[in-house]
C-alpha positions as CSV (number, residue, x, y, z in Angstrom):
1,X,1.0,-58.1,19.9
2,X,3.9,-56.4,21.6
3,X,6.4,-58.6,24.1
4,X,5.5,-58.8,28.0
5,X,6.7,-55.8,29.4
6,X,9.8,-57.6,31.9
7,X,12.2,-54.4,32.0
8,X,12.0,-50.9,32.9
9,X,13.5,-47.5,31.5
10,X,13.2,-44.5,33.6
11,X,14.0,-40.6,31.3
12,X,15.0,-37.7,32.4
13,X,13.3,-34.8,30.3
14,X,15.4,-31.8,30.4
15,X,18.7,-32.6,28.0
16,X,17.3,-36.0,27.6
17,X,14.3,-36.0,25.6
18,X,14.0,-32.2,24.9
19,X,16.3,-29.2,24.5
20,X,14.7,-27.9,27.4
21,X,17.3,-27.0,29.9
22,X,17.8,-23.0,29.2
23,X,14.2,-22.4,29.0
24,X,13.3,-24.6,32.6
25,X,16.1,-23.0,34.4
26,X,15.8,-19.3,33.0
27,X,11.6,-19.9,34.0
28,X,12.8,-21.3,37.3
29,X,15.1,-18.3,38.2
30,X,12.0,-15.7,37.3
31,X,10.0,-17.6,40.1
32,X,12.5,-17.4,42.9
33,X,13.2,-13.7,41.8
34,X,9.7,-13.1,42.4
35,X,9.9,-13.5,46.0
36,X,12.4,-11.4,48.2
37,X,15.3,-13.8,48.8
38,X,18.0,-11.8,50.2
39,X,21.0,-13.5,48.2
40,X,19.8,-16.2,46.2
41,X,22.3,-19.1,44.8
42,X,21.7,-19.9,41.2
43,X,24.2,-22.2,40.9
44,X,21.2,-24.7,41.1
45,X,24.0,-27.7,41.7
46,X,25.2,-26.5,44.5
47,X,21.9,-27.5,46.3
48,X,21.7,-30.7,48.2
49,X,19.1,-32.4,45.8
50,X,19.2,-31.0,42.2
51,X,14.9,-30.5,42.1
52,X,12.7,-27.7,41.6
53,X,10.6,-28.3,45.2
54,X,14.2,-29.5,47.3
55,X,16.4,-26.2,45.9
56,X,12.8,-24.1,47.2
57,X,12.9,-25.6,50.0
58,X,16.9,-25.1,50.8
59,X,16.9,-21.4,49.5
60,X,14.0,-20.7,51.7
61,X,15.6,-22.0,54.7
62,X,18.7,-20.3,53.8
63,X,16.4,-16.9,53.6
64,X,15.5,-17.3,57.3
65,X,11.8,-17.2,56.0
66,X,9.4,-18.0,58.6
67,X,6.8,-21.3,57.7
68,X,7.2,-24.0,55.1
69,X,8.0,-22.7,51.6
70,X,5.3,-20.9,49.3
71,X,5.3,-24.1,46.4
72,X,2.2,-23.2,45.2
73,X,3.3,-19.6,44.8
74,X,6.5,-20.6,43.1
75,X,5.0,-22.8,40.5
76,X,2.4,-20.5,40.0
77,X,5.0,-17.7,39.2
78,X,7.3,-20.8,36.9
79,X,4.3,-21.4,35.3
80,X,3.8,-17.8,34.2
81,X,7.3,-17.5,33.1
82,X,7.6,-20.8,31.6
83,X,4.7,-20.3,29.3
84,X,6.4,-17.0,28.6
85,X,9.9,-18.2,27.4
86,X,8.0,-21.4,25.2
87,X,6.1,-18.5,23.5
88,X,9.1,-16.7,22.1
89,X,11.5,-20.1,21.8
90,X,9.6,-23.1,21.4
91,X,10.8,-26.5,23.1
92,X,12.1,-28.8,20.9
93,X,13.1,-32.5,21.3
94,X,16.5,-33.8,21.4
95,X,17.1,-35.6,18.0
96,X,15.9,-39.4,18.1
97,X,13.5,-39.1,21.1
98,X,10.3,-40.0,20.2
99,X,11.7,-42.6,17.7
100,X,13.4,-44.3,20.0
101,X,10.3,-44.0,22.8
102,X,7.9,-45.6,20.0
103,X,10.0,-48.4,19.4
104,X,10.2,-49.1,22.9
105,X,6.3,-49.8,22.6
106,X,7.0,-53.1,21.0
107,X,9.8,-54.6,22.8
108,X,9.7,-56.0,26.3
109,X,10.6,-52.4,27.6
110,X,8.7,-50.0,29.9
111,X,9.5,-46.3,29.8
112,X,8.2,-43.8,32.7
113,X,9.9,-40.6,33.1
114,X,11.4,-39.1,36.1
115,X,12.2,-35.4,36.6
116,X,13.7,-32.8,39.1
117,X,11.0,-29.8,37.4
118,X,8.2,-28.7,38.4
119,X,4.7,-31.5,36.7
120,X,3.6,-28.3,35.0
121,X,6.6,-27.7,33.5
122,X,7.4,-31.3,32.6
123,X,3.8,-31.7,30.8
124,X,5.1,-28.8,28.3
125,X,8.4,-30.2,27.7
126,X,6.6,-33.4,27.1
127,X,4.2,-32.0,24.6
128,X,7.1,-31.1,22.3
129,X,7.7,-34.9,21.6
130,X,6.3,-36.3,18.4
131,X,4.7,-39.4,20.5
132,X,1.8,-39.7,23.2
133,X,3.8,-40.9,26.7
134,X,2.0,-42.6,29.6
135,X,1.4,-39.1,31.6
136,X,0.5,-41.5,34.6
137,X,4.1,-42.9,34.8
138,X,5.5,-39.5,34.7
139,X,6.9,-38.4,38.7
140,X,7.8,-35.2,39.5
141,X,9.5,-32.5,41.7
142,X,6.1,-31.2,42.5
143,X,5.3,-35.0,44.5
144,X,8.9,-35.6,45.8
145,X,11.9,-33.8,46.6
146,X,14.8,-35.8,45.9
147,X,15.8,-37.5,42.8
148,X,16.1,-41.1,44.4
149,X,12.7,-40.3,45.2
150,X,11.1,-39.0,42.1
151,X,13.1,-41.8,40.7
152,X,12.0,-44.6,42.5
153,X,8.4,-44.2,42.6
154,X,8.5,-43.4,38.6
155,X,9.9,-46.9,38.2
156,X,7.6,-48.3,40.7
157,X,4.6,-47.1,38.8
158,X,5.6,-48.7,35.3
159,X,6.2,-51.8,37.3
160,X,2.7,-51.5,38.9
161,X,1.0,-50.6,35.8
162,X,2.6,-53.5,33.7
163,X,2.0,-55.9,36.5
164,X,5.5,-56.8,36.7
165,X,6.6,-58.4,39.6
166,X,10.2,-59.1,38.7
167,X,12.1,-56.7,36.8
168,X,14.8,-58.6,34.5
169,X,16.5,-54.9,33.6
170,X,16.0,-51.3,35.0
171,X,17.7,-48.2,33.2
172,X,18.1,-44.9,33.7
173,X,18.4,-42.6,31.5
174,X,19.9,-39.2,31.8
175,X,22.1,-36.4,30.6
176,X,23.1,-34.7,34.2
177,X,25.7,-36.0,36.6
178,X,23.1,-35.8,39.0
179,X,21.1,-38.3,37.1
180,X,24.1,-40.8,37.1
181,X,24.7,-40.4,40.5
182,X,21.0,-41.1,41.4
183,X,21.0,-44.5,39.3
184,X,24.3,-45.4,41.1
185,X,22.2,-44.9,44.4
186,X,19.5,-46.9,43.5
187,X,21.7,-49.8,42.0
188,X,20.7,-49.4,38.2
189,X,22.0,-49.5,34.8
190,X,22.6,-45.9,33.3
191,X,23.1,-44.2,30.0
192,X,24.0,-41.0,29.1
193,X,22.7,-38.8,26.5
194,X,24.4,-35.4,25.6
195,X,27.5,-33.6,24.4
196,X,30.5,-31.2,25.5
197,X,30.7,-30.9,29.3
198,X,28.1,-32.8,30.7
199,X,29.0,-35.9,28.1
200,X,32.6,-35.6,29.7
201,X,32.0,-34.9,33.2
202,X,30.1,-38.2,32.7
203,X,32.4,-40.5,30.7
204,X,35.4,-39.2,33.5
205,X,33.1,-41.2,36.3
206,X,33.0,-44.2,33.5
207,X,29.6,-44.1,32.3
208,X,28.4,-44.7,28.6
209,X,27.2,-41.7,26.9
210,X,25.5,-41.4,23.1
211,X,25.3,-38.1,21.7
212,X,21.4,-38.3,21.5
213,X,19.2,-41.6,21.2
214,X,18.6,-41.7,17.3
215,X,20.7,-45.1,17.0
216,X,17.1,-46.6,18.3
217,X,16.7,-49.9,19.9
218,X,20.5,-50.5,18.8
219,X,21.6,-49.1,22.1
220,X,19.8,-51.0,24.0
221,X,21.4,-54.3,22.7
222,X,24.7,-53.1,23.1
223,X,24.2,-52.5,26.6
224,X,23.2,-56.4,27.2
């Protein structure tokens, strides 16, 4: 019988647990395209909150579009796109994810994912993982806008599910600086996963980074 679950580990998905960045953002792009935005930004981190439904919302406003933002038109439109780019490159995971998220089952560990995509397109990353996930302690950009947010209630949901009313450890877990910056908001441990840029805009604000989480349940003790 597996350990009490005590601790919590909140993913990211894209450049995390699957090489799914490209594809998402290249799916993302197509949607906004399909609606007439005068001059639209694709430097998605120059938006206040790096997430699908906050960078809608800004570049809408920015439009001078009257009414809230079409969502459901968007993700209709990412969805179409999405499916489109998985069809001709397939999603992949990042080497060591679903290893590592098995072993987890059997240690004291709960993981729930967090995410600034779209649920649709977060399900199809997900399904590209060699390992069922707890789909009800995934959060999402198409519930919340900003990553504290999406953050926050994905942890709050493992700790509700597990019945755990004292967290010993939460860590986040993310490739992005965004990600880093977001577990720094909310007080929590981080690691980074990734390479080149991103690993060292992340090590030059001090944080740990592994290339990818094949080392297993080994990083986990050498964070303690």
């Amino acid at each position: 019988m597996p350990p009490k679950k005590t601790s919590v580990i909140v993913f990211d998905i894209d450049g995390t647990l699957t090489d799914s960045v490209a594809p998402h953002q290249a799916a993302f792009e197509a949607a906004l395209r399909s609606f007439p935005f005068p001059a639209l930004r694709t430097d998605w981190a120059s938006y206040k909150h790096h997430s699908d439904s906050a960078i809608v919302q800004e570049a809408w406003e920015e439009a001078g579009f009257d009414g809230h933002p079409d969502m459901d038109g968007v993700e209709a439109q990412y969805r179409l796109a999405l499916d489109n780019t998985i069809c001709a490159h397939p999603i992949l995971e990042i080497p060591g994810s679903s290893a590592f998220l098995s072993a987890l089952e059997q240690t004291q560990w709960v993981a729930c994912f967090a995410t600034g995509s779209f649920r649709y397109g977060a399900l199809r990353k997900l399904d590209a993982l060699a390992c069922p996930v707890d789909l009800d302690l995934l959060v999402t950009a198409s519930e919340y806008q900003t990553r504290e947010d999406i953050v926050a209630a994905s942890i709050e949901s493992a700790r509700s599910r597990h019945s755990i009313s004292d967290l010993d450890r939460v860590l986040s877990v993310g490739d992005g600086l965004w990600d880093l910056f977001t577990a720094r908001n909310l007080g929590l441990e981080f690691l980074g996963v990734g390479g080149d840029r991103k690993a060292d805009q992340l090590r030059a604000q001090d944080a740990r980074v592994v290339a990818d989480l094949a080392a297993g349940l080994e990083l986990l003790d050498d964070l303690n």
